[in-house]
N, C-alpha and C positions, 0 to 999 in steps of 0.2 A: 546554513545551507537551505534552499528552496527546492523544492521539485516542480517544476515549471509542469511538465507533461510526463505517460510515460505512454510508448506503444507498445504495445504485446498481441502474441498471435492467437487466433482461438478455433477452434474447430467449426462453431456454431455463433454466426456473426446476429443471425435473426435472435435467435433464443436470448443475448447478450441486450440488444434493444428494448427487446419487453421488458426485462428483467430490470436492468436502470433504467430505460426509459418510463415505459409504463407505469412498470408496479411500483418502484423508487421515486419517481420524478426527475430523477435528473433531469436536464436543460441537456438535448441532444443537437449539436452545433451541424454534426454532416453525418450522413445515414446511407447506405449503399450495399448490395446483396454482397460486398465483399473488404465494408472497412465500417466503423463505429466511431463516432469523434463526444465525448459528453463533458461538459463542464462539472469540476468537481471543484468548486469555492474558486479561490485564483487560481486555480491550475486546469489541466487539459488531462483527460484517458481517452484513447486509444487504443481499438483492437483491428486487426485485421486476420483476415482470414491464413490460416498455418500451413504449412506445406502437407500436401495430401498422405493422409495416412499418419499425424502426428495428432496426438489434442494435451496441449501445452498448460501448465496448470502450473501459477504464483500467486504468493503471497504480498498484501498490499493493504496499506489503510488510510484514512482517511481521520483530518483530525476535524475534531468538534469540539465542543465548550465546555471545559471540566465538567460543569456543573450538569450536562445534559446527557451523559454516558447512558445513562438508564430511561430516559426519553428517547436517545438514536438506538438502542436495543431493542425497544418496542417498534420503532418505523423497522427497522433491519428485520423484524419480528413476523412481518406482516408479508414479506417475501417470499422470505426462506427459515428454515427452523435456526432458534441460535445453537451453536456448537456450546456445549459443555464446558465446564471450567472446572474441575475437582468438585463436581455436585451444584454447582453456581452454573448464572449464564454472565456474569463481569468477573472479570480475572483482576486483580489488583497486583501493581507495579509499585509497593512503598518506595523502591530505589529510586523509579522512574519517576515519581510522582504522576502515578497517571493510573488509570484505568478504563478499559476496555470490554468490547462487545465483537463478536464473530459470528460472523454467517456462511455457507459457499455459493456461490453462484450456478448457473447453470452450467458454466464449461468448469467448474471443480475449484476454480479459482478461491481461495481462503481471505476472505473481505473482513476487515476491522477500523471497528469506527473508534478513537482512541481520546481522550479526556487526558490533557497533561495541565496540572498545576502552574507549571510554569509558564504556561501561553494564557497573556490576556487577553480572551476573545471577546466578546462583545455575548450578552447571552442570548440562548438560544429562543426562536420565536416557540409561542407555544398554541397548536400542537407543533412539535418537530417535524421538520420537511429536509428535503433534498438544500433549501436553499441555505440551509444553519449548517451544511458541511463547508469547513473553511479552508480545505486543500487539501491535494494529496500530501499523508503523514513520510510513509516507508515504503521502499518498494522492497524487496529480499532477491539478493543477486547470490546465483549457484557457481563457484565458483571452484576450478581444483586444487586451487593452491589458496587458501586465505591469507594467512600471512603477507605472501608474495604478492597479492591482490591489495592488500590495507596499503604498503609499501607503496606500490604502482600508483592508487589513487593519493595518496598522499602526496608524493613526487610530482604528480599533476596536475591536479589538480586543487593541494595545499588542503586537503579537508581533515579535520582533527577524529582521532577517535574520539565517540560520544563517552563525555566525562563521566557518567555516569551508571557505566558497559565495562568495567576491564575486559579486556579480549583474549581470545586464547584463540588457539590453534585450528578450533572448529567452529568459534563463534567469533565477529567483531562486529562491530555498531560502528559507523562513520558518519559524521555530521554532526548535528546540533537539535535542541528542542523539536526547531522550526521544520527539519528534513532531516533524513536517517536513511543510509542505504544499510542492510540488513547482509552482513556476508558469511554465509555457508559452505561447506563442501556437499558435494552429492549425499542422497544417501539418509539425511538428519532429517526428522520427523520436523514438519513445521507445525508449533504450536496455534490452539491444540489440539491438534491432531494425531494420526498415524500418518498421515500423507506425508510420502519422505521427498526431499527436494531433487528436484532434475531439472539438468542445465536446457534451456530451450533461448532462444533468440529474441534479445528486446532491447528496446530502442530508452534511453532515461536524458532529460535534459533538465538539466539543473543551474543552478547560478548559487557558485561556491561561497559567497559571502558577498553583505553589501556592498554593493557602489560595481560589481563586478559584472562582466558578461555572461552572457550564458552559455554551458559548453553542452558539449552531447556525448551520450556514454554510451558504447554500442556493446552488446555482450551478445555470443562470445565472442 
């Protein structure tokens, strides 16, 4: 699975532009006092502005070049402080073959730039820039029924739970290496964090496997 784009709503569209545009680099496609468009490797993010009196806050990441995790932790560095990992600022995934860096953004949003084994990227320029991010990784979809949700996208859209994720009842991973929707119930602290998941409204368009179109995932 790919993650082509995702759109999410934010409190503070301006704050959200400095932030990757500015201070990160990203490549900013369309900019307006009440939507955000940036290139993140092949893919597309999306913010616009949230219905008044909400400020929407997910989890999301972006992958880069195994070998450069601790080069995009220093760029991620230079923004925002990294979040913590058990005394560490990379968390290690021996399951996942991967390891990772986190930072929040300015609307709270939990950003991870992620290093998987298994993707042969191309390596990363050095110093590390905005333009060595190769796609959006995961997006983490709040959902009240997981199960029943894994089932649904399954059914639909044919996507495998990620082989290397068994799922339960309050966690499942769905996709592949290349893309990963992340599914919770309310409530569950996202890593790693305390910041517990709450369902808000976003838009994910994806293309389930080669040779395939692209569909679009509206939640909730």
């Amino acid at each position: 699975m790919l993650l082509r784009s995702l759109t999410l709503p934010t409190a503070d569209v301006a704050a959200l532009a400095n932030f990757y545009g500015s201070q990160l680099g990203l490549v900013v496609i369309a900019h307006s006092a009440t939507a955000l468009t940036l290139r993140v490797g092949a893919s597309q993010l999306s913010f616009v502005i949230a219905e008044a009196g909400t400020a929407p806050t997910f989890h999301f990441a972006f992958d880069v070049p195994a070998d450069a995790v601790d080069a995009a932790a220093d760029w991620l560095a230079r923004a925002a402080p990294l979040l913590p990992v058990d005394g560490a600022y990379i968390a290690e995934f021996p399951n996942w073959l991967a390891r990772s860096a986190y930072v929040r953004d300015p609307a709270g949003n939990i950003i991870e730039c992620i290093g998987r084994r298994a993707l042969a990227w191309p390596p990363a320029e050095v110093p590390f820039s905005a333009r060595d991010l190769r796609g959006l990784s995961e997006i983490g979809l709040v959902v009240t029924d997981v199960p029943e949700f894994v089932a649904y996208v399954q059914r639909t859209y044919g996507l495998p739970v990620f082989a290397r994720q068994p799922p339960t009842d309050r966690f499942a991973v769905l996709g592949g290496d290349e893309g990963l929707l992340i599914v919770v119930p309310p409530g569950r602290p996202w890593f790693p964090t305390d910041t517990l998941s709450t369902s808000f409204p976003l838009l994910v368009e994806l293309v389930p496997a080669l040779g395939h179109a692209p569909v679009k995932l509206r939640l909730p």
